[in-house]
C-alpha positions as CSV (number, residue, x, y, z in Angstrom):
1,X,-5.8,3.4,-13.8
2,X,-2.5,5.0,-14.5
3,X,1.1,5.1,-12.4
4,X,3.8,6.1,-12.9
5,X,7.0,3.5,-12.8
6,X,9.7,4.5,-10.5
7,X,12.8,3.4,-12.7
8,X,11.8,4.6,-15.9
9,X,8.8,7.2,-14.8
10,X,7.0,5.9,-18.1
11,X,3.1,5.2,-17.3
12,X,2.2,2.2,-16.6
13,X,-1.3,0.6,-17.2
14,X,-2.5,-1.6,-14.6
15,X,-4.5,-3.5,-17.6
16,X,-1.6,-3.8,-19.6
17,X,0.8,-5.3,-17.4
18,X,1.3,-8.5,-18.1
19,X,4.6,-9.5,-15.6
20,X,4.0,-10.5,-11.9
21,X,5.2,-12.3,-8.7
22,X,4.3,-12.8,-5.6
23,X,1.3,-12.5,-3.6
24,X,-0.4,-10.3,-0.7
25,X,1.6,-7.6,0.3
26,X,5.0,-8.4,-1.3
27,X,3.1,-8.8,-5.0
28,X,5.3,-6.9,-7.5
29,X,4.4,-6.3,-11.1
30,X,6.5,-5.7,-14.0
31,X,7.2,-2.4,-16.0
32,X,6.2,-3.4,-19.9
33,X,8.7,-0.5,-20.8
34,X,12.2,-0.9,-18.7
35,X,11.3,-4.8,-17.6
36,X,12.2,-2.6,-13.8
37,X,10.0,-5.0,-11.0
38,X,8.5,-2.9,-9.0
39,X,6.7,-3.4,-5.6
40,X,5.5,-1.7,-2.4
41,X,6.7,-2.1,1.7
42,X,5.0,-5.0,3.3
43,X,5.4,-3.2,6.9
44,X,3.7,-0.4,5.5
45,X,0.6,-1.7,3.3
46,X,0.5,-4.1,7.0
47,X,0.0,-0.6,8.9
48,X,-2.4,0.6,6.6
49,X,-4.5,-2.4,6.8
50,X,-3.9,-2.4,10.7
51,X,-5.3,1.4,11.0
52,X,-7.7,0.7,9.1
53,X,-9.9,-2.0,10.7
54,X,-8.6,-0.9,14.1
55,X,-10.5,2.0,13.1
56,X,-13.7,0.1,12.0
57,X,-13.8,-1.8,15.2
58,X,-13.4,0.7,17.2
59,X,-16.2,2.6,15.7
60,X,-18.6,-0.5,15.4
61,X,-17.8,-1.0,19.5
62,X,-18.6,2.6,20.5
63,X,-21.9,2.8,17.9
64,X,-23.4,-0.7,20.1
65,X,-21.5,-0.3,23.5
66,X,-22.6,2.6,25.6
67,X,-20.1,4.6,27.9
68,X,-16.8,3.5,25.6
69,X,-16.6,7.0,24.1
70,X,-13.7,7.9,26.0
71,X,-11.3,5.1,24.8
72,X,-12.9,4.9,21.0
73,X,-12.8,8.4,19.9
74,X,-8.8,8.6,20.6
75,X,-8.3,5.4,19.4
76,X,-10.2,5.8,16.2
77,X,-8.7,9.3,15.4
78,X,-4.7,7.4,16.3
79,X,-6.2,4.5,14.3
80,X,-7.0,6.6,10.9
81,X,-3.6,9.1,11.5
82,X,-1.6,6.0,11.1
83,X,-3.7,4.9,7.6
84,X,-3.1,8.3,6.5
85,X,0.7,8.6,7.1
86,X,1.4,5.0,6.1
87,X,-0.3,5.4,3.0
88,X,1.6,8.8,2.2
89,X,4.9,6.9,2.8
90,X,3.8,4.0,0.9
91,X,5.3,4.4,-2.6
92,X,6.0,2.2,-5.8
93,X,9.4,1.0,-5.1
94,X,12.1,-0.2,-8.1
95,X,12.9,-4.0,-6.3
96,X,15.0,-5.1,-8.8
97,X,16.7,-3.4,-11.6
98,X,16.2,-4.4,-15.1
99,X,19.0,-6.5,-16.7
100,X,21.5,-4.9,-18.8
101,X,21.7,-6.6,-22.1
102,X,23.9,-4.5,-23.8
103,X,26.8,-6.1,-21.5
């Protein structure tokens, strides 16, 4: 899988990128061309997750509980609208530049 890094906007190989730090949803990886770490928001991979599984429960509990249709449909529909705009917002970020060595 290719990206695109967002100092440099080289392509990046997941496979090939040997430079990382962190872990869960403040991991960051390293760009192999401009040494640029780059990461993603923490709030918003959290409300992607959240919509997510909100969304899964609240399926699961109106498949087996009868009469909940009324509160489960809204709240699966709000549940998977928030996935889908968190996850267009959420973008590789440049979280720190890459040092200047020519200085």
């Amino acid at each position: 899988m290719a990206i695109s890094c967002a100092h440099c906007h080289k392509p990046l190989s997941l496979s090939k990128v040997t430079g990382s730090r962190g872990k869960g949803f403040s991991s960051q990886i390293q760009c192999y061309h401009c040494k640029a770490w780059l990461g993603r928001h923490a709030k918003l991979t959290m409300l992607k997750v959240i919509g997510f599984y909100t969304a899964v429960i609240a399926a699961v509990v109106g498949y087996f509980i009868e009469g909940t249709s009324n509160i489960v449909t809204p709240t699966i529909l709000l549940s998977l609208i928030l996935m889908g705009v968190s996850h267009m917002m959420d973008h590789l970020l440049v979280m720190e530049l890459p040092v200047d060595e020519e200085s």
